[in-house]
N, C-alpha and C positions, 0 to 999 in steps of 0.2 A: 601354444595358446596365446601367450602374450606378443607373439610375431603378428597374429591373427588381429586383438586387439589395435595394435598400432599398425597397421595397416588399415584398419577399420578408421580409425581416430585422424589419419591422412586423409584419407577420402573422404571424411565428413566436412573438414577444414577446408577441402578443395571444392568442394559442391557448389555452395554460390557462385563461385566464380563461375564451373561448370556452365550452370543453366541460367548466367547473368543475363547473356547473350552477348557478354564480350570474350567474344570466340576469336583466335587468331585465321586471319582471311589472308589468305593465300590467292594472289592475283598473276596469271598469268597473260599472256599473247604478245602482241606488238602492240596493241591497242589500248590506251588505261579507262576511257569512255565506255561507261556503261551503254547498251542498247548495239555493239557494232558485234558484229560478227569477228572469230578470232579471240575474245575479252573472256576469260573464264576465272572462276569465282570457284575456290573451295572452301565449303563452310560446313562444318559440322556432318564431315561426312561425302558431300553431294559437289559433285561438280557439278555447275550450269554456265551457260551459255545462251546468247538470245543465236537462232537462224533465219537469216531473210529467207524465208518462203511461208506462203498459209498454213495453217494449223492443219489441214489435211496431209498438204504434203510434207510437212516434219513427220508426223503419223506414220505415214509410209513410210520415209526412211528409216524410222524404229525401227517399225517390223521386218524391212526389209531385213534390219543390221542384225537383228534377232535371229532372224531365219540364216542370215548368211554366217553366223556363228555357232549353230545348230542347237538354239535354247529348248529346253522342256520345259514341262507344264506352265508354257505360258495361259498368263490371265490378263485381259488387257479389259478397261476398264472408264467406258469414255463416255463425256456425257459435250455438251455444246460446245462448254468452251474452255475444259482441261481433260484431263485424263492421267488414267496409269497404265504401267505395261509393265507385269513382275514374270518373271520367267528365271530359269537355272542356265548359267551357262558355265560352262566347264567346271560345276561343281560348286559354282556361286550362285546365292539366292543375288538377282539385280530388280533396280526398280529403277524403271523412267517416270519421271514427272512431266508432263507435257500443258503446256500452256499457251490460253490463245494471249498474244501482250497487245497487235495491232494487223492491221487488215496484212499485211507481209513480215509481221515479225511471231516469230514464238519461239518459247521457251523453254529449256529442255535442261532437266535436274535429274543426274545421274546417280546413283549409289549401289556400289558393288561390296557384297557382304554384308553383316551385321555393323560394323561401323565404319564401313568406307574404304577403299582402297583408289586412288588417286592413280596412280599409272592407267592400273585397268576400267578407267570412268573416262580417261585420256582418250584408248583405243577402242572404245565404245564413240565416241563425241567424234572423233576422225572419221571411224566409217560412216555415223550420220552424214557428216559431211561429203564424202566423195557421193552416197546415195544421192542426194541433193544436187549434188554439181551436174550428175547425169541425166537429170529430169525424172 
């Protein structure tokens, strides 16, 4: 009980910082410029990335990367100028976040599991990518 205690009394101590919102960001690509393509940002779970193409065609390449991963009960969820896409795949709940940012850029915020897994938001973000390269 008192291991219960202090493990409780850590985690309260840590909470502000928690939900300060200074979260450690993890930046990768070649790129350090926000808005380029390659440039990924993981924060609190969500890798994202901006892709040159409209907001329709990142869309499709979701779904396409969905389908070509063989997700269930996807829900996708789209309104003008964002959307979600939550589906299972290989046993993970995932959520896309899709965003319109400009007439050929959008935004796309990945999150695999409950608090995130970073490799597999990777090989999600890559097949967007090759989807896209193909037209």
């Amino acid at each position: 009980m008192k291991k219960f205690f202090l493990q409780f009394f850590i985690l309260s101590l840590s909470a502000p910082f928690l939900f300060s919102g200074c979260v450690p960001l993890l930046v990768g690509g070649a790129a350090a410029g926000a808005g380029t393509a390659g440039t990924y940002f993981y924060i609190q779970g969500e890798l994202k990335t901006d892709y040159p193409g409209s907001f329709q065609a990142v869309w499709t390449a979701c779904e396409k990367t969905i389908a070509g991963m063989n997700g269930t009960d996807v829900v996708p969820r789209k309104e003008i100028a964002k959307g979600t896409i939550e589906a299972v795949i290989n046993g993970e709940k995932v959520k896309f976040d899709i965003a319109y940012k400009s007439k050929n850029l959008t935004t796309v915020a990945i999150r695999v599991g409950l608090i995130g897994n970073k490799q597999s938001s990777q090989l999600l973000h890559d097949k967007i990518a090759d989807y896209l390269a193909r037209g």
